[in-house]
C-alpha positions as CSV (number, residue, x, y, z in Angstrom):
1,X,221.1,36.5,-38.2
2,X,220.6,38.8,-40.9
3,X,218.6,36.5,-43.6
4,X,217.2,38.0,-46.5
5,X,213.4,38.0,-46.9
6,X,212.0,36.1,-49.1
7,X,210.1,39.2,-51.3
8,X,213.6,40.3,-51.5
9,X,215.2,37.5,-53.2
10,X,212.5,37.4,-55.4
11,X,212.4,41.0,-56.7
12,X,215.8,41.0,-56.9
13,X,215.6,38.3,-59.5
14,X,212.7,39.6,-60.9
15,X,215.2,43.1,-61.4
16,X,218.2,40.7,-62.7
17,X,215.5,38.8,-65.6
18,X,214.4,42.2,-66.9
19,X,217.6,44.2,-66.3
20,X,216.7,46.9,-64.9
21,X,218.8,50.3,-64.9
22,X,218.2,53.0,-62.6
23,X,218.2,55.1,-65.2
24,X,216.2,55.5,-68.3
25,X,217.5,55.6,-72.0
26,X,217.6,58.2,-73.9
27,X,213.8,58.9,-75.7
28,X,215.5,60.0,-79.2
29,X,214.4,62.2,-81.7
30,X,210.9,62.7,-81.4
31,X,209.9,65.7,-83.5
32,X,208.5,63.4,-85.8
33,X,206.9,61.4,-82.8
34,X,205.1,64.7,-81.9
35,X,204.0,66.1,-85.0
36,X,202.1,62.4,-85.8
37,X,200.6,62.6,-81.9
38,X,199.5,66.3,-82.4
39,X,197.7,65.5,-85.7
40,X,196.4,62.2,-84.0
41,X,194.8,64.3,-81.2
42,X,193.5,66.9,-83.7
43,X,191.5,64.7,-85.8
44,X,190.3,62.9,-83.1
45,X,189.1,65.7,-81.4
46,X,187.7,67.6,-84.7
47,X,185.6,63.7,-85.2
48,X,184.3,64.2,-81.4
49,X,183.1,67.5,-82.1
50,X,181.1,66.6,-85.6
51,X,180.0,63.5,-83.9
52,X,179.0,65.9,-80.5
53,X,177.4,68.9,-82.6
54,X,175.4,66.4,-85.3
55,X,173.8,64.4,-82.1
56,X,173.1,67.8,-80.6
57,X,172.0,69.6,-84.3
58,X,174.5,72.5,-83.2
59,X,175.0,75.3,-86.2
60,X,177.7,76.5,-84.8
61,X,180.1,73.6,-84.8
62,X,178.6,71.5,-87.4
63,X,180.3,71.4,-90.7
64,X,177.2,69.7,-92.4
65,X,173.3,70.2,-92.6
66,X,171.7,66.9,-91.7
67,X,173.2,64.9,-88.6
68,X,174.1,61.8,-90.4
69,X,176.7,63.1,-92.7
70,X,178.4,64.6,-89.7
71,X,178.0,61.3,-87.7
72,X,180.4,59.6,-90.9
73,X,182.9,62.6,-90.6
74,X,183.4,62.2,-87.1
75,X,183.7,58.5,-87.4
76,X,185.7,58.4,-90.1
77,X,188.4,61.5,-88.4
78,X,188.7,59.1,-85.6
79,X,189.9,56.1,-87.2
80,X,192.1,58.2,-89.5
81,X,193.8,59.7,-86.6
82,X,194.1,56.0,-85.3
83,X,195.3,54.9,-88.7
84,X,197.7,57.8,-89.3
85,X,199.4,57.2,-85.6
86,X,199.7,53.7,-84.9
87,X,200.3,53.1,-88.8
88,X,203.5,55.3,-89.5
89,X,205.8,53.6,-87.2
90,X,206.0,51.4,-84.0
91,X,204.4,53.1,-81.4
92,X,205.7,50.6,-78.7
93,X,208.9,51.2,-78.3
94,X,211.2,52.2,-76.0
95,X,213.1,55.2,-78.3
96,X,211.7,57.7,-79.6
97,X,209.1,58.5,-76.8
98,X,207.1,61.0,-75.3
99,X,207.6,62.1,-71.7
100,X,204.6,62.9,-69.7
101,X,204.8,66.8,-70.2
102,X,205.3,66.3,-73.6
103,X,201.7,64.4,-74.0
104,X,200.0,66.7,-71.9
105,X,201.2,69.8,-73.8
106,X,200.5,68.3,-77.0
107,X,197.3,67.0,-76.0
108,X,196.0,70.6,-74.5
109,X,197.4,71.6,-78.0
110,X,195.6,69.0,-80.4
111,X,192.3,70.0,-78.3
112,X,192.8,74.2,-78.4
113,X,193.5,73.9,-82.1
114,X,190.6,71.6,-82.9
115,X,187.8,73.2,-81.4
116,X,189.5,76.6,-82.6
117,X,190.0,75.6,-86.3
118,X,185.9,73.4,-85.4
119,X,184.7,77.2,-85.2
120,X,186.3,79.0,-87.6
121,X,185.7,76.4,-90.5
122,X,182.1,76.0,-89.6
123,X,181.8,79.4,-89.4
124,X,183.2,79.9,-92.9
125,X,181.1,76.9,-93.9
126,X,178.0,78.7,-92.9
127,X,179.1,82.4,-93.2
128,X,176.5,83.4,-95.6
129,X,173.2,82.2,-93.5
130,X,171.3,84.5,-91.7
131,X,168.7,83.3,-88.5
132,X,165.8,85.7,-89.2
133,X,164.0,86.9,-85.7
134,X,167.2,86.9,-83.4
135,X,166.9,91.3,-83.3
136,X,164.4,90.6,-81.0
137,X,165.1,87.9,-78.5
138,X,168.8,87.0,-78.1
139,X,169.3,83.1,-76.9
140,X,171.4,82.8,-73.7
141,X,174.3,80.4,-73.6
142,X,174.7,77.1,-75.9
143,X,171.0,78.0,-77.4
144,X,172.9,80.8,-79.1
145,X,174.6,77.8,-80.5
146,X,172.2,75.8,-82.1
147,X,170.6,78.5,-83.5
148,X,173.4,81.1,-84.7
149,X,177.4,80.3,-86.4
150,X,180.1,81.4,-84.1
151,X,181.7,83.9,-85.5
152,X,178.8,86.1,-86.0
153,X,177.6,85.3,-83.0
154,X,180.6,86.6,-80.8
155,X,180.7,90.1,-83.2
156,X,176.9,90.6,-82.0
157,X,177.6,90.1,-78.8
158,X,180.7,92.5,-78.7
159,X,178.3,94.8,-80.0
160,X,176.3,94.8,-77.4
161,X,178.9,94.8,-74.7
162,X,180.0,97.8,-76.2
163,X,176.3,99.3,-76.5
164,X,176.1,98.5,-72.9
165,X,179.8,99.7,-71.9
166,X,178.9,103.5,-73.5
């Protein structure tokens, strides 16, 4: 005899109280979706950083002088990206939805841009302050960091590449 086991009655009822369809419905529009996801990754991201270079008193990637004023940015970028996603719509349902490659792109793309646009405004923050005695003794690595902005930092060291390459 051919019974049916009992897991099997069981999920098959399981599969009957949720109705299940083999296939998925249709995620919807979700330009709108992505754009609030991006900018929640951004400013979560660019809140990490402040919070990451104020602990570590990096120059480089700090917008601010003194460690506490860049602990509040970072806190407060956080729960506005939190705010600004979960606050502009229903983020639990079914349509309109992200698929996986959608989040990852957009996630590597909210990271890239915030530690880009992290560097260039702190650069521009801090483009008129010069570290006397660096002519001398160059840093290596992230010391070069906490002592020197970005920007300036990479144009002195093509510089020397280039000394070096002729």
């Amino acid at each position: 005899m051919n019974a049916p086991y009992p897991s099997d009655m069981i999920i098959s009822k399981v599969l009957f109280f949720f109705k299940y369809e083999a296939a998925a419905p249709d995620v919807g529009d979700t330009k709108l979706l992505s754009l609030f996801f991006f900018v929640f990754v951004f400013l979560g991201s660019v809140g990490v950083l402040q919070i990451a270079a104020s602990y570590n008193r990096m120059k480089a990637l700090s917008f601010f002088r003194g460690p506490k004023t860049g602990y509040v940015f970072g806190v407060c970028a956080i729960l506005g990206s939190i705010l600004i996603f979960y606050l502009t719509g229903d983020r639990n349902v079914i349509a309109p939805r992200l698929e996986g490659g959608q989040v990852l792109g957009l996630t590597f793309l909210g990271l890239a841009t915030a530690v880009v646009a992290t560097l260039a405004i702190a650069s521009y923050i801090k483009r008129k302050q010069v570290v006397d005695g660096l002519d001398e003794q160059y840093p290596d690595g992230m010391e070069a960091l906490d002592q020197e902005v970005y920007l300036p930092l990479m144009k002195r060291l093509w510089s020397t590449l280039k000394k070096k390459g002729q």
